[in-house]
MIZA-657222 format. One record per residue: x, z, y of N, C-alpha, C, CB in turn. Coordinates in steps of 0.02 Angstrom, whole numbers, plus 50000, padded with zeros to 5 digits. Glycine has a CB too. Example, Ala and Ser with C-alpha at 12.3 -4.5 7.8 and 13.67 -1.06 7.14 Angstrom:
MIZA-657222
506605039049716506155039049775506605039049835505655045249776/506425035449888506845035749947506455039450002507045028649970/
END
This chain:
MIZA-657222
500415000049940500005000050000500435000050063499535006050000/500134997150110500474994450180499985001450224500224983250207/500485004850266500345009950291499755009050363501055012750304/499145010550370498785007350429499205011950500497765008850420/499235005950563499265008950606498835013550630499375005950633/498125013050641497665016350660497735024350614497005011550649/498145025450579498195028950531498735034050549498285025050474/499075031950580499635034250591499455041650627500055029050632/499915046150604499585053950607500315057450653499415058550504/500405059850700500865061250725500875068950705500865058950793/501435069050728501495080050699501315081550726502035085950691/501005083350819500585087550847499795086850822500695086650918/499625082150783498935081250766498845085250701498745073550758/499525085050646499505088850601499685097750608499905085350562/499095101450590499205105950581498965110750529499185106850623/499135115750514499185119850446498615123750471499945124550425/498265124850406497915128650408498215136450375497385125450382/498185141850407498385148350373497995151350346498625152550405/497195148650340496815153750296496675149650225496025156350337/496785143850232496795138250187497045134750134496825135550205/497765134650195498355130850180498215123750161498725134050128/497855121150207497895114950212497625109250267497705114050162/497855102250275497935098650313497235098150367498145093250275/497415096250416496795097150485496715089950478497065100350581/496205087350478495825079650482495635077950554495065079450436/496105074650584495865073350666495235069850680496385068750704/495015073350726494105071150715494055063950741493475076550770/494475060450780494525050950791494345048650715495515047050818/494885050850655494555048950582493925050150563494845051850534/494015054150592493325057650513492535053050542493065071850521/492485051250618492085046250610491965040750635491715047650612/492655036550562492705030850553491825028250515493425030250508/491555020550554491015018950531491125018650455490795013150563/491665014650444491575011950385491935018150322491975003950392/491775024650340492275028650315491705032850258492735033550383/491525032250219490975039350187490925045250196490975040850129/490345049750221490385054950227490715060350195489985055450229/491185064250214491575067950173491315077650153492315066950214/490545074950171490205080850184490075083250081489335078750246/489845079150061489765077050003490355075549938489465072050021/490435079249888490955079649853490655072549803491095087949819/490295067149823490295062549778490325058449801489945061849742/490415057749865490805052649895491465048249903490785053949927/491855055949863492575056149841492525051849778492885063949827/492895047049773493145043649702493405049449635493895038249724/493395048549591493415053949542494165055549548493145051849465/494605050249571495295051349565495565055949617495635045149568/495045058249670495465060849727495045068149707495385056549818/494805068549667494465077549661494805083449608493565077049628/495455078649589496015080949544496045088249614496885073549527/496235093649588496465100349660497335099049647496125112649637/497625093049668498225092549686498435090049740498465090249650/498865094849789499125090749853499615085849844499425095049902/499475079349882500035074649904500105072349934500205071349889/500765068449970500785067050018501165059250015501025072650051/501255055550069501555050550073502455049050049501375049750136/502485045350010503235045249992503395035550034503375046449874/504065035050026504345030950049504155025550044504775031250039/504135021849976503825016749967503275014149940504085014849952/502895017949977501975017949946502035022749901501585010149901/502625025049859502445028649792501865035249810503245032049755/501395038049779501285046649795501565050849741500445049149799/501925055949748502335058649720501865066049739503125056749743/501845069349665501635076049675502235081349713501425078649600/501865086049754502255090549787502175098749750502005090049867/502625101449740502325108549722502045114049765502785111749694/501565115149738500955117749776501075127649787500145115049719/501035129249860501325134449875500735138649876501735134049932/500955141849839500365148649835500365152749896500535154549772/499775153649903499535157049967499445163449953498925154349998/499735168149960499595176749939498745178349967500295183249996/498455175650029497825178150036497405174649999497625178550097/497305171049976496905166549922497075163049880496585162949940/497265166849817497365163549743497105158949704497315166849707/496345157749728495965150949718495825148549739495645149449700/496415149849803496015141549849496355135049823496205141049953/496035127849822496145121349796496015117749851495755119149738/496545114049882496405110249931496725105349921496475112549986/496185098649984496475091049943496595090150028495785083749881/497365086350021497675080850064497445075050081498165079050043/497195073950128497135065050146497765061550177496515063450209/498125057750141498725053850207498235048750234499605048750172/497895044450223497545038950239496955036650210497875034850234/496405043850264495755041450255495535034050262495405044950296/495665030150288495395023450322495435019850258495855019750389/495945019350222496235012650153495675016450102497395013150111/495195022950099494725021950068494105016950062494625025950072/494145014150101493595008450118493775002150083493565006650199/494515000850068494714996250034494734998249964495284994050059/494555002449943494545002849858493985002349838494785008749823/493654997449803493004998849783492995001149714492574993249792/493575004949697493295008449611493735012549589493215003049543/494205016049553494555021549530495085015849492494075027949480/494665011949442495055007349421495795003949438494715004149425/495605002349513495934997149547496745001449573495374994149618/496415008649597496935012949590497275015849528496755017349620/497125015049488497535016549417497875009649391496965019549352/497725005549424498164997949405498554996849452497764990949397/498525000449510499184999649554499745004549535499025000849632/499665008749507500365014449487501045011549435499995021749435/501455012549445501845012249395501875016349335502295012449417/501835010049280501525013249218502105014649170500945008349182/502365018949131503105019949099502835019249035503575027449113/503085013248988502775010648930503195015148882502825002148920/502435018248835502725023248791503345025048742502355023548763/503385016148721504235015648681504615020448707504715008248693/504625017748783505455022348823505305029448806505605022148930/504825030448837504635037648807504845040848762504145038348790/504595038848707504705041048635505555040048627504215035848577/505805034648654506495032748646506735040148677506755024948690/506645041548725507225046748776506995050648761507355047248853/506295055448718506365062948696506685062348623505555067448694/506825056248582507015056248516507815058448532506845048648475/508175052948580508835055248625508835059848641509005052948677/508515065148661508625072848693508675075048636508065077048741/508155074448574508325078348510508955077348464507795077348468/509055072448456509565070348421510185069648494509315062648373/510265071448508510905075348557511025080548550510875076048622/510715086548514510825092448531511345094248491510285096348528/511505100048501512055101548460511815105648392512595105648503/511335108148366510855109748320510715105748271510345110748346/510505097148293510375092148258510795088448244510005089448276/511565086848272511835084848241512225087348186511995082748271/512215094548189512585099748147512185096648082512465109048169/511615099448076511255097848029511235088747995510625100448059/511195084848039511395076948026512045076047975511605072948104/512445079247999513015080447967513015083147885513325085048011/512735089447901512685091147830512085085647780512425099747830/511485082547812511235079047765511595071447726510635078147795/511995070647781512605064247789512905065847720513285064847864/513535072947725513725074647668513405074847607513895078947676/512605075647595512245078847553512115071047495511515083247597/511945068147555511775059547525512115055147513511465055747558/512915057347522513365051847507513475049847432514015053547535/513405043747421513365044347365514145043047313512795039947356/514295044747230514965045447241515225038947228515295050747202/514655033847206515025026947177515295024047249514405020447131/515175025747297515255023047341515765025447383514775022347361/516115032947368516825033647387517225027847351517105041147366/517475022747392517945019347349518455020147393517815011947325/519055015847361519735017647371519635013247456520415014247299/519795017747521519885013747561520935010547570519465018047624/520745003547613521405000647629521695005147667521414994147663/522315003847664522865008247694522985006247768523565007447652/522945011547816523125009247874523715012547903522615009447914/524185008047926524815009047940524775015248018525195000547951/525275020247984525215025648037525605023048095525495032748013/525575028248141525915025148220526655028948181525495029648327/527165025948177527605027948154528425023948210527435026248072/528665030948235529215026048276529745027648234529415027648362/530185021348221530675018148192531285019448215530585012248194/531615023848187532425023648226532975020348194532745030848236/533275016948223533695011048236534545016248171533845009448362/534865012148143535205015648100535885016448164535335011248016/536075023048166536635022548213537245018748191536845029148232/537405015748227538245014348176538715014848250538365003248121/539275019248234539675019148268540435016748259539585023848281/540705016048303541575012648300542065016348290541855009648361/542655014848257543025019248259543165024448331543515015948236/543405021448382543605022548427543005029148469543735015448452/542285030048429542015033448469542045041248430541335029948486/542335041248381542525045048341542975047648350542545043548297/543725045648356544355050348378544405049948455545115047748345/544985054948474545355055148539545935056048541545195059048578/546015054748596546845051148617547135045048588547425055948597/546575039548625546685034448583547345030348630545905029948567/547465033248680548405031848687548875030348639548765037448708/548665035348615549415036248546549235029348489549325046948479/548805026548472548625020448426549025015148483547625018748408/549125010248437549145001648473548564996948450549904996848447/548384992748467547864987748463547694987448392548064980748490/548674985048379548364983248280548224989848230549144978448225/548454993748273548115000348213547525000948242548495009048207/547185002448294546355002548318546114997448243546144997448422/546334990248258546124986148226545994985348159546364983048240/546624988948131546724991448046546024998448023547794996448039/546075003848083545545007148058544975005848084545625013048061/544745001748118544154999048119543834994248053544214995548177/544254990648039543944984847965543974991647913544694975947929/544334997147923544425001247835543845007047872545575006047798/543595008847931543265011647941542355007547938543605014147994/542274999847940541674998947915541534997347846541434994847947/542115000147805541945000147719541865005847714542444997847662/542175009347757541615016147745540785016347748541775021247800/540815014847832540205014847849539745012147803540175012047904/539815006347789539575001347730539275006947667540344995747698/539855009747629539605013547579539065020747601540275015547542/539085021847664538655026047685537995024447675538755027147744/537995015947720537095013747720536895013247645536885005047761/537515011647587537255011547508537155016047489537585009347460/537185021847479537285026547465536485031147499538035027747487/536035028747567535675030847603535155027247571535825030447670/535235018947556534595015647517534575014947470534405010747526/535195017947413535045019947327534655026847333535885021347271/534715029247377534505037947384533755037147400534975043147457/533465029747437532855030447475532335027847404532855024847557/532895021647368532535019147302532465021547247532705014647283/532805027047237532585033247194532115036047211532985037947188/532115040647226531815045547274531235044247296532175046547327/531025038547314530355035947344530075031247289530465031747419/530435025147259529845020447247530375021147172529645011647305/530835022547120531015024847070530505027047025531385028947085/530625034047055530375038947023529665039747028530675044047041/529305038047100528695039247070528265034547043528395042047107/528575027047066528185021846994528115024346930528585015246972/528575026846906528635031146846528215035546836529165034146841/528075039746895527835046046881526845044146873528135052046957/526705038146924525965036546924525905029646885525645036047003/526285028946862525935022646801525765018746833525315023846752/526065014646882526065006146904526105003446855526595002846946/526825004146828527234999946798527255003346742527864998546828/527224998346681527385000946610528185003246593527174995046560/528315005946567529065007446566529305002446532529305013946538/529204995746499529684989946508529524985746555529764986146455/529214984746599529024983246683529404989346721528064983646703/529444993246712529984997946757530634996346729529875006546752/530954997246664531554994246667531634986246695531784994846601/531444983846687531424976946683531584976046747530794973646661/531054978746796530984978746912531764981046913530204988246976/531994989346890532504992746916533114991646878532344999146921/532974989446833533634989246792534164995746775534034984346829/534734994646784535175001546787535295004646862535944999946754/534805004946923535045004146962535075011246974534844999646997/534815016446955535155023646949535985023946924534685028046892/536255020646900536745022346884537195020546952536885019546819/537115017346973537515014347034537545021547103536985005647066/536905026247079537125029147159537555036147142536305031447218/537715039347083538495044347060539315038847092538545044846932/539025032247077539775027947090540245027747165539585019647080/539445025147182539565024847269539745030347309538955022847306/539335037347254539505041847324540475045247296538655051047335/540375043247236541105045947217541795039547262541135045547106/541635034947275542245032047328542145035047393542225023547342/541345034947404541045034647484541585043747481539735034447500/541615048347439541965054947441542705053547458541895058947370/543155047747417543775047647386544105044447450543815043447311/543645041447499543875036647553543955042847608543255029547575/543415045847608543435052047671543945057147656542685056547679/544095057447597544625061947576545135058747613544765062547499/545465054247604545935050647651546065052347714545765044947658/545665053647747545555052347810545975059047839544725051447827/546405058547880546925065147910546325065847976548035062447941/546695073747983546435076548065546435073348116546765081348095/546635067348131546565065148182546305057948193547055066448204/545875056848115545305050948077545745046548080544535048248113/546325047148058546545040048040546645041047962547275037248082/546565034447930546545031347839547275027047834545685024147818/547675031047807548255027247780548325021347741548545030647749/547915024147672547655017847615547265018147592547915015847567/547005012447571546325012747546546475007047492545665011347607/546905004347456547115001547431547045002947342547605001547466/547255008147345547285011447268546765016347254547965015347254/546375017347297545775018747278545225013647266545595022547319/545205009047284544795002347281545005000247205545044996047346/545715000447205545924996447110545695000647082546774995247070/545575006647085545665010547019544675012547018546405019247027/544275010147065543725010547068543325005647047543635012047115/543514999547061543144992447041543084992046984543434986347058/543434993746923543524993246841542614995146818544255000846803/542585002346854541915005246861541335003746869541875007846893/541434997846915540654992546918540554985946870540594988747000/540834989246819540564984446778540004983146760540744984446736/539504989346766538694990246767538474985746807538394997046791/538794980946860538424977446894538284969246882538664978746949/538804969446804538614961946780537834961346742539234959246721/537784966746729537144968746703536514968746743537214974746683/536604972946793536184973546852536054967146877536484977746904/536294961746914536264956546930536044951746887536734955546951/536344951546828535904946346776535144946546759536184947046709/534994954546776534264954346770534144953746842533884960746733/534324951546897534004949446947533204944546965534484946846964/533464940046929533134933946913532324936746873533714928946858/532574939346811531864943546780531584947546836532014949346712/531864951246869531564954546909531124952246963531944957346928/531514948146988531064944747068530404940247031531724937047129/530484937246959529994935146941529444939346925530144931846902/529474946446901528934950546880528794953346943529084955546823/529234953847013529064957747060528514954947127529704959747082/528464947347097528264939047130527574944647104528564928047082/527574941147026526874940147003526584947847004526824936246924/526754953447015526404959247023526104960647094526824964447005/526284956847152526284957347232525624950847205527224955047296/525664946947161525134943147187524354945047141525394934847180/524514947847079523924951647027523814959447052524234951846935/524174961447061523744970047064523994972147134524044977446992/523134974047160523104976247225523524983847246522344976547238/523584988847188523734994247180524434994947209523624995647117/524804990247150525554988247170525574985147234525894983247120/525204984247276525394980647338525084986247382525084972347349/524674989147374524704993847414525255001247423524124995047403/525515000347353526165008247375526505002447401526735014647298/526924996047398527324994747428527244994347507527484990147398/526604991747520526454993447612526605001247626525484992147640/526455004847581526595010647602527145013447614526395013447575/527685010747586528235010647558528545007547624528265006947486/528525002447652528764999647697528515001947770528694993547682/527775003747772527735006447845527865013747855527055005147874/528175016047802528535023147843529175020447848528545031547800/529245029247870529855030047911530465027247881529965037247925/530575029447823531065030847779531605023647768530675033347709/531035019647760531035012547735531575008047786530185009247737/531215008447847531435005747885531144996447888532125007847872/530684999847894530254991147880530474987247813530504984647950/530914988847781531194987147731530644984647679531614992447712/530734977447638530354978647547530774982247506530224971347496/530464981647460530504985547397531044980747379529804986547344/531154975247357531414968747349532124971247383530954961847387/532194970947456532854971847496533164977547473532784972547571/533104983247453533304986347420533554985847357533024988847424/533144982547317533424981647254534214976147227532784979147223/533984972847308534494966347302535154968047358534014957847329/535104973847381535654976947421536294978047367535374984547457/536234981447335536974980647271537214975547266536874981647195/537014969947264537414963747241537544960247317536944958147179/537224961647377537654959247427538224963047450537304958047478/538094967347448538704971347458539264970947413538554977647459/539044970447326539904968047297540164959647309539924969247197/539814955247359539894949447378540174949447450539294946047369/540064957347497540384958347546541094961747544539994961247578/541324963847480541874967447446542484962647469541754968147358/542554956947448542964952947471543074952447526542894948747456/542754949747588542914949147635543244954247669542524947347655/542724961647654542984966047689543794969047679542524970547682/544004969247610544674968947614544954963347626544934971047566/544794957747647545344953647666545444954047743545224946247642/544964958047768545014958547842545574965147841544174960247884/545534969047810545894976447809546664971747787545494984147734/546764967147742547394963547728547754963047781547324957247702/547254957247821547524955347880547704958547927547254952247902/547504965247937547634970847982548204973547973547194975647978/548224973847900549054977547884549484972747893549244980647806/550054979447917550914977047916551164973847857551424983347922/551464968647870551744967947793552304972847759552064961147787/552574975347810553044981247761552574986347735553664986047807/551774987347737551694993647752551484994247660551074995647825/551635000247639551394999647559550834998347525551455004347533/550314999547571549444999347556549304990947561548885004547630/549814987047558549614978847565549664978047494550164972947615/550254978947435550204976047372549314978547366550854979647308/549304984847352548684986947310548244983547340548484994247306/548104980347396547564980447436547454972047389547704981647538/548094968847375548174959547357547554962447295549294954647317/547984967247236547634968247147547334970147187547844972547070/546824973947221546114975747242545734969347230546054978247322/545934966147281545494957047314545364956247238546154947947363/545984952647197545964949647131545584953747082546644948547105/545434959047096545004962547019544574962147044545064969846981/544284962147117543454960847115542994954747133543184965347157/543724947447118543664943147154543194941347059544444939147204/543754943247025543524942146946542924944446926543954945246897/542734951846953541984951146946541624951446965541734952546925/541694947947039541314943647050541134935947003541524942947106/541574934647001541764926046949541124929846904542904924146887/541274934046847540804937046804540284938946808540924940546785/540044941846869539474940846898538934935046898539634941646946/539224929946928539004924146959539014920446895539444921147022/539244920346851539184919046772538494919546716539654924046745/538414926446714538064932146708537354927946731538364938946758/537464931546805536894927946846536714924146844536864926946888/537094917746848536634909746827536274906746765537064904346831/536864912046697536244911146647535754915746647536434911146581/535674920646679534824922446684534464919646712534604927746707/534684915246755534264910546814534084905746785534614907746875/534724903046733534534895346722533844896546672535254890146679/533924903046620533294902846577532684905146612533364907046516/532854909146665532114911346701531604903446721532354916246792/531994900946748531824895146781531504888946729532474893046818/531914889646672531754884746608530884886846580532464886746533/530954893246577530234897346577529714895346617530304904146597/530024894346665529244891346724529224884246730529274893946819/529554880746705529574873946711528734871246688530234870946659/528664865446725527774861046680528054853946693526684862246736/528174849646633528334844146643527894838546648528704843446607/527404837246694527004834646696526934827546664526914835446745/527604824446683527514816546670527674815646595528054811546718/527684820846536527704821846475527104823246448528114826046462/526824821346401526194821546376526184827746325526024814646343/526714829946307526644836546283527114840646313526684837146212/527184841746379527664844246403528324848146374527384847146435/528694839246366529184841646307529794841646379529334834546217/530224846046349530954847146399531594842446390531294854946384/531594837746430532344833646416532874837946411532584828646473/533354833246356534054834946325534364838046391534514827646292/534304835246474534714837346492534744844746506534804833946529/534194847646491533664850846531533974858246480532654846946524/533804854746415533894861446367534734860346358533374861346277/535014857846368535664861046364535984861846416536064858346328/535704864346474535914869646536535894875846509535424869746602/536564879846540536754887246524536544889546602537684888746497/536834886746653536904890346710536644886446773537614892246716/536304889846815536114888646866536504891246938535554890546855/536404882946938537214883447003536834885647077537744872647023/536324881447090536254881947164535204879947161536954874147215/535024884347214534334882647197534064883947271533974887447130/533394881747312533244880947366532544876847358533794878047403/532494876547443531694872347467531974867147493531104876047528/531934861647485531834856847538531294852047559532264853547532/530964848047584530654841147592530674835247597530464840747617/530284832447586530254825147569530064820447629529744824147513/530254813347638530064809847710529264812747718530114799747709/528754813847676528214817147690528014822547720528044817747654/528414825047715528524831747751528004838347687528074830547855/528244835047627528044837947587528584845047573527914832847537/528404850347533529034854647521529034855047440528974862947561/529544854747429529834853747352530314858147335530144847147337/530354860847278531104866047263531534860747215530914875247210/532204863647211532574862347209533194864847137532564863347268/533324863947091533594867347042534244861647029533024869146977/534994865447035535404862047021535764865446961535734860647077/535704861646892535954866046839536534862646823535494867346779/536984865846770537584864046757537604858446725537894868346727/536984854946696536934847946648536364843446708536484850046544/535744845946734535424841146769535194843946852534764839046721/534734840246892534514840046932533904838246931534804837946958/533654845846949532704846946931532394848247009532454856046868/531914843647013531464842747082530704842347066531664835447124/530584850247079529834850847066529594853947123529614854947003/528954854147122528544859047164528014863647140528254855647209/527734869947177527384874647157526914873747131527274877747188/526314875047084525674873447058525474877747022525614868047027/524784877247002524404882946973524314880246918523794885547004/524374883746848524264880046782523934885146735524964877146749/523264884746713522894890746683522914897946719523174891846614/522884897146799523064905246834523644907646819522614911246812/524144901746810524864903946794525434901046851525064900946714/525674904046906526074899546936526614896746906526254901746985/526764891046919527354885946876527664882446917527104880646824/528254878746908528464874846935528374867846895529044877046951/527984862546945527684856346899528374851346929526654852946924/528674846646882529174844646885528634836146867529814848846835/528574832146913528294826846899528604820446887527944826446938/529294820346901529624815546873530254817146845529684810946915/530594815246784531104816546754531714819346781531214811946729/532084825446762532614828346793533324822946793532734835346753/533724823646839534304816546828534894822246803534594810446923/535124818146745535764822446725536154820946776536154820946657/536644824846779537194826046825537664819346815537594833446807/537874818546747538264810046730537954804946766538194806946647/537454804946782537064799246806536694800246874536564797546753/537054806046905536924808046958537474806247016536794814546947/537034803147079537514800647138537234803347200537584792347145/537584806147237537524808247323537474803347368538134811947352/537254805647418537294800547495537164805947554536554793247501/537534805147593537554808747659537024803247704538464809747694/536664804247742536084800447768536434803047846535134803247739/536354799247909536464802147961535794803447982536874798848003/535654807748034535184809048077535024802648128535404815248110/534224802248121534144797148162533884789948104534944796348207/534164790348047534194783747992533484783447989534594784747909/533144788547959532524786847913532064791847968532584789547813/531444788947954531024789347989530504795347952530804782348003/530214801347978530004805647951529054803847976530464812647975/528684804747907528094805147908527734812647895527924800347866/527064811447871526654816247839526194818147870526914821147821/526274816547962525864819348003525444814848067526284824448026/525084814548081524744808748129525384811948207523484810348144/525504816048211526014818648266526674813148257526264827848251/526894815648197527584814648170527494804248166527714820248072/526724803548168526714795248123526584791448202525814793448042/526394794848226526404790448291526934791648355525714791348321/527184798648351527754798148389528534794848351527834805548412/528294793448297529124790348265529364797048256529734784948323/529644801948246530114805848230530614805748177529864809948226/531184804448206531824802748171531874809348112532544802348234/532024809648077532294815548014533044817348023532244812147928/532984822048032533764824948020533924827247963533964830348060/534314831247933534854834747892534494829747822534834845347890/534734823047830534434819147767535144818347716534064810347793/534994820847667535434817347600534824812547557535814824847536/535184809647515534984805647457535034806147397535154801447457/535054808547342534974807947267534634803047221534704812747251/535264800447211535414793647167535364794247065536354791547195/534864792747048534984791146970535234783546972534224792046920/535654780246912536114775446904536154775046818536834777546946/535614771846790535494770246725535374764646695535134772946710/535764761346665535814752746631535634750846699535194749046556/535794748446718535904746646803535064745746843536414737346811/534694754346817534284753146850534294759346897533754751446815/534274759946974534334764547019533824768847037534514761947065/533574772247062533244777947058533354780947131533504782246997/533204780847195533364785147251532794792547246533254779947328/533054796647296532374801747333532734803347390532064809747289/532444804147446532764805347493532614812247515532694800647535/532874816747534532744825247543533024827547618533224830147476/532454831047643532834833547708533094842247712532254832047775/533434843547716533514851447728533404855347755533814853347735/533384862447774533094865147817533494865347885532924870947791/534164866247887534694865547912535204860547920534864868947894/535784859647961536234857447953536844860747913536304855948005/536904868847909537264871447851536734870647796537544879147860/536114871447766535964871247715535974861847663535334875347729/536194857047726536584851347720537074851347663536924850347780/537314855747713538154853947687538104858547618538954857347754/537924865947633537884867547563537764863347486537424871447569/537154859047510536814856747444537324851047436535924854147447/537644846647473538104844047457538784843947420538114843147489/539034850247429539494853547408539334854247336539574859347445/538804858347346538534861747273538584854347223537524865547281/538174849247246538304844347191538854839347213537644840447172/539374839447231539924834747224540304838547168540374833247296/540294847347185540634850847148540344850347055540584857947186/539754851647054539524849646978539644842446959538744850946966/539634838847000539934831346962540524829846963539714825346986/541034831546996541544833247003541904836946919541444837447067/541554840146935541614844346841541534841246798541144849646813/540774836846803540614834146735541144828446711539874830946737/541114823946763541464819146785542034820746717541684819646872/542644826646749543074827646713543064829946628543304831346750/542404833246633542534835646551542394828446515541894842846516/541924823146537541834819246509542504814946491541374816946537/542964814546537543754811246529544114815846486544214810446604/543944822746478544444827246417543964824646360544494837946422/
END
């Protein structure tokens, strides 16, 4: 409603009644023609004989006021007029009950159900019926979520931050105990992640039945035996060490220690078994893949797999060499710790040799195991195939397709297959015949020669191929190419090497 001027009530016109308590009707209103006698209580519309005062609010709304009790009359009921005159414009009760704002009951019901279920009474109780009804098939195992876990960085420090008065040294002794001071260090970090692979993922595979105990030997091999070894040099080296951290020799402790790892021709030969059962358990049982996340997102781990651990022993007796040949080079030649240090190199250069022996025939048969010879109708294995002992060199590369293919270079052939699924069994499907090595020829390809496909990108911008070799079969003078790209420019040269060197060999035994 639009407020009438004629209506308009100033405050000296309004005044209080004190025997009443209520509003004075200025007599200009009261006789309005068109106004009904107000002598008569049925003149009043039924809606205005409610005994509640109100008064005008801001925007047309009428808003009830609370009604002040009058100490001299406890039953008096008195009614407010703001605007006698706009009675003339209502002709029914109706019309005024369709002008109000109406609050549709949903909300209603919505916001006292919200007051109840807010309280702190009802949710207590919510709670316990929550618990009461859970049902138990339905606790299942939830996924693991990786904790907020901060990672500290492995310290490694230098010689030099270790002693003082580094005046008294010259360059080449700094230099000498720095290379014999990170074979220490070295046996420290081994000695920290045989301790973490016991201790953590060892012993309690064992203890909860992942793994069957010939699936646990099989993953770990002897690799408990390796951490009494390490810490007995990682002891025999610090013993060395005088008051003022310098290492005289380290020479004759190295010979008379290496004899000792002979456990590791062992260890390493089951490499190959291992990474294959450790493949197919990460890809069949969810169980086993969940301790290993677990395993890796703590602390301990160091983001580490299970895998890097296991394969830490054998890089490190492959870092054995170098590292004394750096400590060689450091020493004086008069100084006495150089002979022992030469028989050091040579006894672990040998087993290494024995190692890498070892190792390739577990590889070459692991690998013979997964073979699928597709283009054989009973997937029978060529001669060259079964009389491989050792597996020389193995990798990914691709094809001008930009397909990816692996790679197997054995001591009799050259096998080029790729991954596939065969009865829910992964295999390696070998689709065209392996090339013996006798009948095997190289080619260095330059960058830029051949033209790389596979992709509407790659097929319409031209893209040249890099790190290309060639592999040549050469049989009753019929030729045979494939052309292969690498991942690299060293993984180039590697694969090249690898087979000039096996034909190179064959080459010769065939002339003895």
């Amino acid at each position: 409603w639009s407020r009438p001027e004629a209506c308009q009530i100033s405050n000296n016109d309004r005044t209080m009644s004190s025997e009443r308590g209520s509003m004075t009707t200025p007599a200009a209103l009261t006789h309005s023609p068109s106004m009904p006698e107000l002598g008569s209580a049925s003149a009043l519309p039924d809606e205005f004989k409610t005994p509640v005062t109100k008064r005008w609010r801001r925007f047309g709304r009428l808003r009830r006021r609370k009604k002040v009790a009058d100490p001299a009359s406890d039953n008096a009921d008195t009614v407010s007029l703001c605007s006698i005159s706009s009675l003339a414009s209502i002709s029914s009760v109706s019309s005024i009950r369709s002008m109000k704002i109406k609050t549709p009951l949903s909300k209603v019901t919505a916001h006292f159900a919200h007051l109840i279920a807010s309280s702190p009474p009802i949710r207590a109780l919510k709670r316990t019926f929550e618990d009461d009804s859970v049902n138990p098939s339905k606790k299942a195992y939830k996924s693991y979520r990786s904790p907020e876990v901060k990672y500290k960085p492995r310290e490694k420090k230098f010689w030099v931050e270790t002693v003082e008065n580094l005046e008294n040294f010259s360059k080449s002794d700094i230099r000498r105990q720095e290379a014999i001071h990170e074979l220490i260090t070295t046996e420290e970090l081994m000695r920290d992640d045989l301790k973490i692979v016991l201790e953590c993922m060892f012993h309690p595979l064992e203890k909860i039945t992942l793994l069957t105990p010939s699936e646990h030997s099989k993953l770990f091999g002897c690799i408990d035996t390796l951490l009494p070894l390490h810490e007995e040099l990682l002891q025999k080296l610090k013993g060395e060490r005088s008051k003022n951290g310098v290492v005289e020799s380290v020479g004759q402790i190295l010979l008379d220690w290496f004899p000792k790892l002979r456990c590791m021709v062992g260890y390493c030969s089951n490499l190959s078994r291992a990474k294959s059962l450790y493949d197919h358990k990460k890809q069949t049982d969810s169980t086993f893949v969940d301790f290993l996340d677990r395993c890796r997102l703590s602390s301990f781990s160091h983001r580490l797999e299970l895998w890097d651990f296991l394969d830490a022993p054998r890089s490190l007796l492959m870092k054995y060499p170098l590292v004394i040949d750096e400590i060689k080079h450091r020493t004086p030649k008069d100084h006495p710790d150089l002979y022992y240090l030469e028989a050091a190199y040579h006894s672990i250069q040998e087993l290494i040799d024995e190692v890498d022996h070892r190792a390739g025939e577990g590889g070459c048969e692991e690998i013979k195991r997964q073979l699928y010879f597709c283009y054989s109708d009973n997937n029978e294995m060529c001669r060259a195939v079964v009389n491989s002992r050792l597996l020389i060199y193995s990798g990914t590369v691709k094809n001008t397709k930009g397909s990816k293919l692996n790679i197997y270079l054995l001591d009799k052939a050259l096998i080029v297959a790729r991954r596939a699924t065969r009865n829910d069994t992964k295999v390696f499907q070998v689709s065209k015949e392996p090339i013996p090595v006798d009948q095997l020829l190289v080619e260095d390809v330059n960058d830029g020669e051949v033209r790389q496909g596979g992709s509407i990108r790659t097929t319409l911008n031209r893209t040249q191929a890099k790190h290309v070799f060639r592999v040549i079969r050469h049989h009753d003078d019929v030729w045979e190419s494939q052309t292969l790209l690498a991942n690299s420019e060293h993984d180039k040269k590697a694969w090249l090497g690898a087979l000039k060197t096996v034909m190179t060999k064959s080459r010769s035994e065939s002339l003895v």
